[in-house]
N, C-alpha and C positions, 0 to 999 in steps of 0.2 A: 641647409643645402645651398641657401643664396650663396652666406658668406663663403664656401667651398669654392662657390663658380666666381665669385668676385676675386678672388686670389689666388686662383688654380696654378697660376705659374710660381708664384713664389712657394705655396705650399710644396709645389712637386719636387722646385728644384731645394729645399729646404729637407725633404724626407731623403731625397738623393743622397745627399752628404751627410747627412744624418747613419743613413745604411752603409756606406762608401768609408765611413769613419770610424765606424764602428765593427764591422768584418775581415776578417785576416785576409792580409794582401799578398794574393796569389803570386805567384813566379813569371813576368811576363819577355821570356826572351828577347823578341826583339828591342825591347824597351830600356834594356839593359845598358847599353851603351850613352843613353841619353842623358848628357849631366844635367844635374839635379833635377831630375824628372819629377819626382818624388814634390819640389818646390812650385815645378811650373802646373801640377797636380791642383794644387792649393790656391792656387795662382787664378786658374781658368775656373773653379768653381766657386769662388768666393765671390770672381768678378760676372760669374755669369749670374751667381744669387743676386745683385745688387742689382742688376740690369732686365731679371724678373720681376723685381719689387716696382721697377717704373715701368715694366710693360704694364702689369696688372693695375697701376696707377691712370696710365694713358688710357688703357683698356676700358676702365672704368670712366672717359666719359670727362676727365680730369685735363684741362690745358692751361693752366698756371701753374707752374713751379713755388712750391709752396715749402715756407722751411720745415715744414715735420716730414714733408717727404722727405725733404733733402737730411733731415735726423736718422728717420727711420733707414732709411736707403744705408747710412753708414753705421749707425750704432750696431744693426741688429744682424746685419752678416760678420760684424767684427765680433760681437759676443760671442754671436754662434762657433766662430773660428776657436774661440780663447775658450769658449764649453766644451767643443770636440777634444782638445787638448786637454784639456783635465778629464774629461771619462780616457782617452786614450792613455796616459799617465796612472788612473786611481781605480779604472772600472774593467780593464780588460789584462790579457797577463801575454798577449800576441802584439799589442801594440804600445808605442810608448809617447809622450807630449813631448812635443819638440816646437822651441821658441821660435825657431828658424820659419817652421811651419807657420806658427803664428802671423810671426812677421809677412809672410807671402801670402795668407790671408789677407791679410791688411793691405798689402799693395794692390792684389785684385782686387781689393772693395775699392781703394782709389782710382784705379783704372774703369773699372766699371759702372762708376758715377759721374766721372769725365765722360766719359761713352754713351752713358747715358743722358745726360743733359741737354749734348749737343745732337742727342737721338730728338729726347725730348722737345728742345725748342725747334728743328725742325720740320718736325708730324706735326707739331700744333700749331703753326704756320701756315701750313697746305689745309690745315681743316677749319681754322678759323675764314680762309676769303673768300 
C-alpha cells in the first residue's frame, strides 16, 4: 500500500490512458470541429503522465534532479504511448495505431518535462531556505 501512495499520481494518470486507450471513442459533437483533436488528446495526456511522475517525485521528499528521474520521466510515458498504439493496432478491432499519435505522445512527454523541471527547480528552491 506504501508504494501505491508513493505514486498515486502517476499510477492514476497511467490507468487513465491505459482505460481512455483502450475504449471505443464515443461521438463527441462539439468536438468535432477541432483540428486534430484527436493529436492534442495525446498531446495533454502524455504530457500530463510526465508531469505526474515529478509530482510524485517532489512529493516524495525528493529536491535534486537526478538523471533516472529525468530517464524515467521520458522513457516510460513514451513506451507507454508506443504500447497503447500496438494494443490499439493488434488487440482491439474499434480502434487502430496511428504514428502520428505517437509522435504527439512524444511531444507531450517533451513538453511536460520542460514543464516540469522548471516546476521542479522552482518548489525545490522555496523548500530548500
Amino acid at each position: 500500500m506504501a508504494i501505491i501512495n508513493k505514486y498515486i499520481f502517476s499510477i492514476l494518470a497511467s490507468i487513465g490512458i491505459v482505460i481512455l486507450s483502450t475504449i471505443p471513442i464515443p461521438e463527441v459533437k462539439p468536438l468535432e470541429g477541432v483540428p486534430l483533436i484527436d493529436k492534442w488528446v495525446h498531446f495533454v495526456m502524455y504530457g500530463g503522465l510526465t508531469c505526474a511522475l515529478w509530482l510524485d517525485y517532489f512529493k516524495n521528499k525528493h529536491r535534486k534532479i537526478s538523471v533516472s528521474i529525468c530517464l524515467v520521466s521520458i522513457i516510460y510515458p513514451a513506451f507507454l504511448g508506443g504500447l497503447m498504439e500496438i494494443i490499439q493496432e493488434n488487440l482491439t478491432t474499434y480502434r487502430s495505431g496511428d504514428m502520428l499519435d505517437f509522435i504527439a505522445d512524444c511531444v507531450g512527454v517533451i513538453l511536460g518535462f520542460i514543464i516540469s523541471i522548471l516546476a521542479f527547480t522552482i518548489l525545490s528552491r522555496k523548500h530548500t531556505k
